[in-house]
N, C-alpha and C positions, 0 to 999 in steps of 0.2 A: 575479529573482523578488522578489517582494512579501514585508516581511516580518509578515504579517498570521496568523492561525492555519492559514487554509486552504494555506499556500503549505510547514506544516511537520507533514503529517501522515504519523508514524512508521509505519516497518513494524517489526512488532514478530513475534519469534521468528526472527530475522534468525541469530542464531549458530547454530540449527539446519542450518543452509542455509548455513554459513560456506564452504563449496567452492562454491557457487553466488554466492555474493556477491563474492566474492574477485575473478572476473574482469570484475566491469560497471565502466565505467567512471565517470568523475566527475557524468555528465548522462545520460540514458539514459531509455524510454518504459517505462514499466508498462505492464499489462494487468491489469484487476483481472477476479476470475474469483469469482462465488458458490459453493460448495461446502456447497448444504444436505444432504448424508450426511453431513459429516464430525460424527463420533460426540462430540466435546468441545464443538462450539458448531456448532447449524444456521443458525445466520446468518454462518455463515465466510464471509469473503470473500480469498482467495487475490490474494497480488500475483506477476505474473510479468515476470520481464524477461529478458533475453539467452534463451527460448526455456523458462528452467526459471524455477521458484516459488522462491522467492527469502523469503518469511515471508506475512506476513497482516496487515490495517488489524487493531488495537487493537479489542476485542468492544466496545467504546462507542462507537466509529467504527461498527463495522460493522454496528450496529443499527441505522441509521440512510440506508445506502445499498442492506445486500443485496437488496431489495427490488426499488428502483427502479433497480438494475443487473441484475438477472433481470428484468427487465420492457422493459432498454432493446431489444431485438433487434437487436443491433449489439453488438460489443467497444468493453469502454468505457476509455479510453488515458487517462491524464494522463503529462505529465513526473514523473522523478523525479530525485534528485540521493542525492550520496553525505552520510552529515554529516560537520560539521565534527568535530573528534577533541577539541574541550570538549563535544560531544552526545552521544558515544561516552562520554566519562572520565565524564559525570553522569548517564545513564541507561541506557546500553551501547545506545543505539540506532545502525545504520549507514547505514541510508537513511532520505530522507524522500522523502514524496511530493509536489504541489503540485496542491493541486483547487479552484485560485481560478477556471478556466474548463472546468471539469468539465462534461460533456453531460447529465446527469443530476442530479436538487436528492433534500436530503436529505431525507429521510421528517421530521415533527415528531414 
């Protein structure tokens, strides 16, 4: 992977979901899912991997796809990876995503 912005975008509320995360492995495919009910932010966009939601792209992330991901009419996949454990020790992030070939472009 590239080490460009796109290729390190965190899921973030990851320790909610620490049983869930605990078993993906080091490389692994997301699904990213819109979730405009959810009552704390209508532009949620849910990540899921091994079958369960695993956290959510960052609310500044996700202003900016949930859109154009409820629009694409298809599941829209990128890779993701675990982070490295100086990602974790300085922002407690556990995964990143990588949406350098993303099916979808972001909203301006």
């Amino acid at each position: 992977m590239s080490d460009s912005v796109l290729s390190r975008i965190p899921v973030v509320a990851a320790l909610a979901y620490s049983e869930r995360v605990r078993p993906i492995p080091s490389s692994f495919t997301a699904t990213l899912v819109p979730e405009p009910d959810n009552r704390y932010f209508p532009m949620a966009v849910a990540v899921i991997a091994g079958g369960s939601k695993v956290g959510y792209l960052a609310p500044e992330i996700a202003r900016g796809y949930h859109d154009p991901i409820a629009a694409a009419g298809a599941a829209v996949t990128c890779p993701g990876r675990r982070a490295l454990p100086s990602d974790h020790e300085t922002s407690g992030v556990e995964l990143l995503l990588d949406f350098t070939n993303l099916n979808v472009a972001q909203e301006p």
